[in-house]
Each structure stands twice: as C-alpha cells, then as structure tokens.
C-alpha positions in Angstrom: -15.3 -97.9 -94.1 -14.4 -99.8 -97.3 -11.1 -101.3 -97.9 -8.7 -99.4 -99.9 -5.0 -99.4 -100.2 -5.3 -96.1 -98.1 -7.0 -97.9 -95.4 -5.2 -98.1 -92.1 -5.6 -101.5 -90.3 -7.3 -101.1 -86.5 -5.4 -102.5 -83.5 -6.9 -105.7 -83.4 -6.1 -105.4 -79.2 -8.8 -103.8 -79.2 -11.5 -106.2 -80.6 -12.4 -109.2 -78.6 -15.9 -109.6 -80.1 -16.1 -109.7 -83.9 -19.2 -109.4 -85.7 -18.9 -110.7 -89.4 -21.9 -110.6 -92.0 -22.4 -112.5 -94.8 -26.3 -113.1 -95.1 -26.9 -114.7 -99.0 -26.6 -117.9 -100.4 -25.1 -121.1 -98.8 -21.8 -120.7 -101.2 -21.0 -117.4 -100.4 -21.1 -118.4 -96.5 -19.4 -121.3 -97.4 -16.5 -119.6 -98.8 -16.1 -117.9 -95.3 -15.4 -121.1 -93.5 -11.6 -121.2 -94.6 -10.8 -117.3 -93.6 -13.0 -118.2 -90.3 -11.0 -121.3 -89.8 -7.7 -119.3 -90.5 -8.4 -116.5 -87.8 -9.5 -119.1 -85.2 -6.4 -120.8 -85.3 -4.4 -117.2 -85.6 -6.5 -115.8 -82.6 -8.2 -118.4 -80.6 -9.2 -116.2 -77.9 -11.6 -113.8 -80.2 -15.4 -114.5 -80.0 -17.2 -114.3 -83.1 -20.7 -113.9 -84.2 -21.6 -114.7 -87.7 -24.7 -112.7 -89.0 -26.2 -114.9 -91.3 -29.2 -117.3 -92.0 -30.0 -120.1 -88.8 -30.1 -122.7 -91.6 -26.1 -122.6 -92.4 -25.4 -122.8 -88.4 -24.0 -126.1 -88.6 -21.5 -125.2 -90.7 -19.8 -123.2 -88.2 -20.1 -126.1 -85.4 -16.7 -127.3 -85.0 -16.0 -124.0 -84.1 -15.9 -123.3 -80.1 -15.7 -119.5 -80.7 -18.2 -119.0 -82.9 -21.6 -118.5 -82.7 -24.2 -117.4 -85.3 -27.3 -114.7 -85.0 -29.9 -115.4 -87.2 -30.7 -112.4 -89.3 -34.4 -113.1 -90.3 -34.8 -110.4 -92.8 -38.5 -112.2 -94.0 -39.6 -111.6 -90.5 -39.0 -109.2 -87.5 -35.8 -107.7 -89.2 -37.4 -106.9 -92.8 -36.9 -103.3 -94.1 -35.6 -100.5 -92.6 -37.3 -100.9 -89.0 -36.8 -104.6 -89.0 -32.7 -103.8 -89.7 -32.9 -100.9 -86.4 -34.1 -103.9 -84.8 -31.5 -105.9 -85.5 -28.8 -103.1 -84.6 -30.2 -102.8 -82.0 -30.3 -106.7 -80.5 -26.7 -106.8 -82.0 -25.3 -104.0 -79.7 -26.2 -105.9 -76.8 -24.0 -108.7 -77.6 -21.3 -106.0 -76.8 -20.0 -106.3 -80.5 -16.4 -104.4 -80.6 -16.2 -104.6 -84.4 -17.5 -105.2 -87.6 -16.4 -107.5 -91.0 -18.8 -106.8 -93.4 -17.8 -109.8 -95.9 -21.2 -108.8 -98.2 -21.4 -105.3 -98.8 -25.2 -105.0 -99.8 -27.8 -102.6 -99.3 -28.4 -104.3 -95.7 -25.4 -104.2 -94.8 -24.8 -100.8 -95.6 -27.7 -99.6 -93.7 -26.5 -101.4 -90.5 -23.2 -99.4 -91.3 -25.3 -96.3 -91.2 -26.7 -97.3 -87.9 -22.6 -98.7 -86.5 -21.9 -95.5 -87.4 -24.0 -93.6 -84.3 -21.0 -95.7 -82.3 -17.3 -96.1 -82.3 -17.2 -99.7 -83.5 -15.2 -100.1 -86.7 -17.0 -101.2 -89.6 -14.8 -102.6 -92.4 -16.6 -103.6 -95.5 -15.2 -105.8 -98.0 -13.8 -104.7 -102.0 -15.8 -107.4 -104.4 -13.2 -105.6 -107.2 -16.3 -104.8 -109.1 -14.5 -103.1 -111.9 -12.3 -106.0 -112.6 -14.7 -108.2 -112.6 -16.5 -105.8 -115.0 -13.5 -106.7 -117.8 -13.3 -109.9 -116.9 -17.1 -110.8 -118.2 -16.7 -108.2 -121.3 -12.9 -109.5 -122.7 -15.3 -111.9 -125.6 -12.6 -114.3 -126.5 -9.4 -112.1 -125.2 -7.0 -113.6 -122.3 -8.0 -113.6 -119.1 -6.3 -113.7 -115.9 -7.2 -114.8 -112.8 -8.6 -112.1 -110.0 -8.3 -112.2 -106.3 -9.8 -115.0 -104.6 -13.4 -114.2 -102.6 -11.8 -116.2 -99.6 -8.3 -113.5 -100.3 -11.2 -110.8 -100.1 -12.7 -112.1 -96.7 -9.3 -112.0 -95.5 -8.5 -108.5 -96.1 -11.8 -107.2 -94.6 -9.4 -108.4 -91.4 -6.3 -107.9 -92.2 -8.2 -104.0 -92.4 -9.4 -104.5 -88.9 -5.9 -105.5 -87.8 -5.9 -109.1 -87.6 -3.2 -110.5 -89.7 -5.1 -113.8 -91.2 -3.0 -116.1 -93.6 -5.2 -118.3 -95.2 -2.2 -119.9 -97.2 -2.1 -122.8 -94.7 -5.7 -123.1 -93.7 -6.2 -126.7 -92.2 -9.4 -128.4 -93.0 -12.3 -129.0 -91.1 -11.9 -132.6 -89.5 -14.3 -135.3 -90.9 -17.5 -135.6 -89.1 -19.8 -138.6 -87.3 -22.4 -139.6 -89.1 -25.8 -140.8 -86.9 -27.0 -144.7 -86.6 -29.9 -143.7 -89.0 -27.8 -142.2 -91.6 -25.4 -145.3 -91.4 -27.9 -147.9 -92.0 -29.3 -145.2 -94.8 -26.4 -145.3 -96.9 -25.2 -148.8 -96.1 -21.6 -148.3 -95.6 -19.2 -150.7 -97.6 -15.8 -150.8 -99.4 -17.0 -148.6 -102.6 -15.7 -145.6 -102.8 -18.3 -142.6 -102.1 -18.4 -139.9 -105.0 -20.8 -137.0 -104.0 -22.6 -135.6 -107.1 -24.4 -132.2 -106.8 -25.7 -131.8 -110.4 -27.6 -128.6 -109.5 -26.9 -124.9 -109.4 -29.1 -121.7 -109.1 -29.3 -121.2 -113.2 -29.1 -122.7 -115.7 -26.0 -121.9 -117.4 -24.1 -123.0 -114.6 -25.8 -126.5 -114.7 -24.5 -129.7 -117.0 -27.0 -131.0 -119.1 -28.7 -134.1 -117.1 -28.9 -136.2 -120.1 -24.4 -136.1 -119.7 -24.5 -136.2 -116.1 -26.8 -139.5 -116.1 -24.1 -141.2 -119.0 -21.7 -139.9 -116.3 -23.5 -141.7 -113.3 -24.2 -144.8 -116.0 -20.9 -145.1 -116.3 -19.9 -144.9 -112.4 -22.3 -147.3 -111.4 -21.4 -149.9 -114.2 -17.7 -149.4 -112.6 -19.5 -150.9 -109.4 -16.4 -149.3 -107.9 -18.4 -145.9 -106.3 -21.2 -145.7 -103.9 -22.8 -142.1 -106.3 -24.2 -139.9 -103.4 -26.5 -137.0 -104.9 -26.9 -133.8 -103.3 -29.6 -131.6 -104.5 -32.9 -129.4 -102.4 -35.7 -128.4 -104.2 -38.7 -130.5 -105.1 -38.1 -131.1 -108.8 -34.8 -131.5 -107.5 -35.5 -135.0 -105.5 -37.7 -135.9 -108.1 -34.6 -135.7 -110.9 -32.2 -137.7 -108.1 -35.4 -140.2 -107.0 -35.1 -141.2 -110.3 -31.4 -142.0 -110.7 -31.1 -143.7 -107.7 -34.3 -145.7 -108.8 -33.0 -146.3 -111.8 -29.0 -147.3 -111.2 -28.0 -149.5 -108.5 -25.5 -147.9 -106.5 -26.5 -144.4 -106.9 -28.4 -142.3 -103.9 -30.8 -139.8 -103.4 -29.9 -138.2 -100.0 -31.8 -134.4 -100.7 -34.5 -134.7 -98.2 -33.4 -137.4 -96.7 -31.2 -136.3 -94.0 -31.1 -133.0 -92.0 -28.6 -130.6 -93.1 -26.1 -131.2 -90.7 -26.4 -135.0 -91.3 -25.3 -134.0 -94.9 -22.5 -132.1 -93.9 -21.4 -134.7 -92.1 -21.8 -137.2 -95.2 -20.0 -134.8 -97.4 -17.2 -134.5 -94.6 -16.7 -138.6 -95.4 -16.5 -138.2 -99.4 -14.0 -139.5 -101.3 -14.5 -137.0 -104.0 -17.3 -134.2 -104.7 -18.4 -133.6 -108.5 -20.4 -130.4 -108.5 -21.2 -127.1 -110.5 -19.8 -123.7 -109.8 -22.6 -123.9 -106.6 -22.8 -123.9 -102.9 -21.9 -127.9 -102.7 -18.4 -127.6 -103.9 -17.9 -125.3 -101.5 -19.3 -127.1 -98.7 -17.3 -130.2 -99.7 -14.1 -127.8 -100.2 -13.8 -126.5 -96.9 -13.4 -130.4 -95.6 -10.6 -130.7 -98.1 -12.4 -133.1 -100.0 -11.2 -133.3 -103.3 -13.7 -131.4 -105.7 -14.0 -131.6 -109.5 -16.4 -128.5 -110.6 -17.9 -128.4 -113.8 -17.6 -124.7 -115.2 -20.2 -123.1 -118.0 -20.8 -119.2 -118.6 -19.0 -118.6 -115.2 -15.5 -118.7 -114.5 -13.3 -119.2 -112.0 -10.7 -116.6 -112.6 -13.6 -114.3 -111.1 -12.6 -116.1 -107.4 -15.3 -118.1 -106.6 -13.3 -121.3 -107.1 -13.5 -123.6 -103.9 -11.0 -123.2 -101.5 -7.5 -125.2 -101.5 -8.7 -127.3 -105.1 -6.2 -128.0 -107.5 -6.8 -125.8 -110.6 -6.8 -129.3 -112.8 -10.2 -130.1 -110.8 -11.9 -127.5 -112.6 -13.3 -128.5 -115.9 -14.2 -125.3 -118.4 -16.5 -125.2 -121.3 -14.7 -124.1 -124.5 -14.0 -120.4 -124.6 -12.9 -120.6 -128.0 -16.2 -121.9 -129.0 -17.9 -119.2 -126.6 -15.7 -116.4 -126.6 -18.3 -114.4 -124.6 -17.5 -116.7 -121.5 -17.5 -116.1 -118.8 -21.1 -114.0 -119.7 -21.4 -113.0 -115.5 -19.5 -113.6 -112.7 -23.2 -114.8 -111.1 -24.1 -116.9 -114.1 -27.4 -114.9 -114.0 -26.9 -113.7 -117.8 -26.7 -116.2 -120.6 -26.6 -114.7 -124.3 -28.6 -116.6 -127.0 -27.0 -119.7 -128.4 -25.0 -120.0 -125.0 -27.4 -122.2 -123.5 -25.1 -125.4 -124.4 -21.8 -124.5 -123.4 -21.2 -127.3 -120.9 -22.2 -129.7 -123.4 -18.5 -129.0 -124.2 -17.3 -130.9 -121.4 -18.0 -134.6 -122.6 -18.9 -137.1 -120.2 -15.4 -139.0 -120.6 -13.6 -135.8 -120.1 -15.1 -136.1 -116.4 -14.8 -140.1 -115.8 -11.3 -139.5 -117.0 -10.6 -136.6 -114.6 -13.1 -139.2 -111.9 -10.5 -141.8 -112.1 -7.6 -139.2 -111.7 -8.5 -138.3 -108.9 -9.7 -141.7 -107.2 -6.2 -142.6 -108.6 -8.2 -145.9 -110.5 
C-alpha cells in the first residue's frame, strides 16, 4: 500500500526483517542514511536489507544490522523476468516486510509480486502534487515541503515503527588507510571538500567562479581544497586545479569509494551542489554549504541536519521561474546562468563563517 492519512500503521512486533528499496542515484540513498541511523538506534534488534546498487554498500558499513542486496537491474534482474528473479532470491532471505522509499516502476512490480504473500508492502508519498506548485508558482512565495528524509520516515512510521529522526546522531568519523594518509599529506590546514559537480547542468556553478573560489582558498594557504568529482571529464577538470593551485587536490579516481567516504567523514567543511556529495558529507554531520540553481530546497532534498544559512540560492527575483524542477532536469531559455548569481565572495564569506576565520 501507499501511505495516506487513512493508512493504519502495522504492528511492528511482527517485523524482524525489513526489506527497504531505494535503487537510484547515490543522493537519493544517501538521504536514507539518517532515517536508517534513526531506526537502528530506536530498534537495534531489527535486521535490515537495503535493496539497492553494490557500489553505495559502504555507506551502510557502520551499521551491524544492516546488510545490502545488490539489485543488478543491467544484468540477471533486468525487466520483468529479471525482477521475478529477484522476488524470488528476496523471499528466501525470509523478508517480513517491505519500505519501499522509491516508488518506481520496479518497485511497483516487486509490489505486484509481495502481493502473492502476506508481507506488508508500504510505499512512500513523494507529495507529487505539491511539488507540482512548487515548480509552477514563477516568482510567487514559496514554502518549504516535507523533507525526503521526513518522507523515509513515514514509510515506517506506516509499518509501525515509530522513527524520530529529530535527534538523529551522526555517523562517527572514519580511518583513513596508510596509502590515503601519505596521499593527502595530513597537516594543520584546514580540509574543505569541494564537489563542484552535479548530474545537469543547472544545478552546477559555473567553473570559471568556482576556480576564483578555489584561487582565493589556496592564496588563504589556510585550507587543504579536497575535490570530489567521478566521470572522466570530471578528473580531467579537478587534474587541472590541483595542477594548477598548490594546496588543492584531485582525489576522484584516486581512492576507492569507501576511502572517500572515509575522507569526507574527516572534513572540516563540504562545499557542494544540490548533488549526491552533500549528502554523503551531511550524514557525517559535517558542515555543508550547497550552492542552489534552478532547484530548490523547499522541495526537501536539502541535506540532513544543515543549517538553512548553508544553503546559498540563486536570485528568484531575477528568475522567477525557479525552482524550474525539483530534479533540475528542466532549464528554460535564458536560465542557463542563474548560479552566476551567487558571487564568488558570497561563498568565501559564507567559507569563513563557517571555519569561524
């Protein structure tokens, strides 16, 4: 079933294996790491399987009750037959209930197939319609929605666990290897992750800003700059800066993904886009400064436990039509430079702020 404000929650006594699926990118499964971290604490004794890609199991590491199943939907799980498959492998974990946290086409045909059983299957409310006049208000006020993370929640709270993720405690910081050490050559600067990146381009500051940005940091010599980033073009954009300016880093490709995490865990600070990386540095409780363009965070994607003054917005009075999607997958004509409202010393100002320099 669906969440409604008709829906009755399920004794949770009678779930001691949760299956939760949120396949998609690494922010979305990000965002679950609070909620899962919550209900841990709140039920330590529940296993719980995470249905999701193999790549993002080391975010779930620190968690002894967790464990994650690799949904290879490219492979022996594609289409219809490939997701039968999968239902079936996943019954034999002995699977007493279901949190669908992504609600797609997938995961409603695994519903179908839960449905052959008594298992409850809860899936989560994105609050489409809301987020409908949310991206169609052109220039009226706005007001925040639920949070995604509140959203995860109430996919349990339906299945009868009562999670609070008001008081959510952060993962702990993480060892990073010998290799990785000598790599980054610890020393008494300060270490500012910067994730310039994000899936389109509306969402991503121009990189001629962000390099007067990292200019300006490394001529502070007061910040190691760490940059985050994955594709190829990708390493060859933060190969550059790190050729170029003294103190600044490439680490995409450099280190395994779990090596990142753990780098990320020991940041002072994170400045990313609305993208997976703020998330990943959020659910450490480092603190994060996001850069926002055609998206927003009023539609809940904001990461988990920031301070609302970490976000910095391009001008909506300049672009009314912001925020244009809640993915940042539509960009009107003439929208193409709204971060370029954010100025560069609108975010070594909010930098120092934070760093309290």
């Amino acid at each position: 079933m669906a969440i409604s404000k008709h829906s009755k929650p399920i004794a949770e006594e009678n779930i001691n294996h949760l299956l939760l699926i949120r396949l998609s990118a690494m922010g979305d499964v990000a965002m679950i790491i609070p909620v899962i971290s919550a209900l841990s604490q709140q039920y330590p004794n529940l296993k719980i399987t995470v249905l999701t890609r193999a790549f993002f199991q080391p975010m779930f590491s620190q968690f002894p009750n967790v464990v994650v199943f690799e949904a290879d939907v490219k492979g022996r799980h594609k289409g219809i037959k490939g997701l039968w498959k999968l239902y079936k492998e996943l019954k034999t974990l002995g699977i007493e209930g279901v949190a669908d946290l992504h609600n797609v086409l997938r995961s409603n045909i695994l519903k179908v197939y839960f449905s052959l059983t008594k298992i409850p299957f809860v899936q989560i409310n994105k609050g489409r319609s809301a987020k409908k006049a949310l991206i169609t208000a052109k220039g009226r006020d706005i007001q925040p929605l639920k949070t995604t993370h509140q959203r995860y929640a109430d996919v349990l709270n339906a299945l009868g666990f009562s999670v609070d993720v008001s008081n959510v405690i952060a993962l702990p910081q993480r060892s990073i290897s010998p290799v990785t050490q000598q790599l980054v050559e610890a020393d008494t600067k300060k270490w500012i992750g910067i994730a310039p990146f994000a899936a389109f381009e509306g969402k991503m500051y121009p990189l001629a800003l962000m390099k007067q940005v990292i200019a300006e940091l490394n001529t502070s010599k007061k910040y190691k700059i760490l940059c985050f980033g994955g594709g190829s073009k990708e390493k060859e954009q933060l190969e550059l800066w790190a050729q170029e300016f003294e103190f600044c880093m490439n680490m995409a490709g450099k280190v395994s993904f779990s090596e990142e995490l753990a780098l990320i865990s020991q940041l002072d600070m994170m400045l990313a886009m609305d993208s997976g990386n703020a998330h990943l540095a959020a659910m450490f409780g480092i603190p994060t400064i996001t850069l926002w363009g055609i998206t927003h965070p009023y539609a809940g994607f904001a990461p988990f436990g920031q301070s609302v003054k970490n976000r910095l917005l391009s001008d909506r009075k300049e672009y009314p039509l912001i925020p244009t999607s809640i993915y940042g997958n539509k960009c009107p004509k003439g929208y193409e430079n709204a971060m370029s409202t954010i100025s560069p010393e609108q975010i070594m100002q909010k930098i120092n702020e934070v760093s309290g320099s």
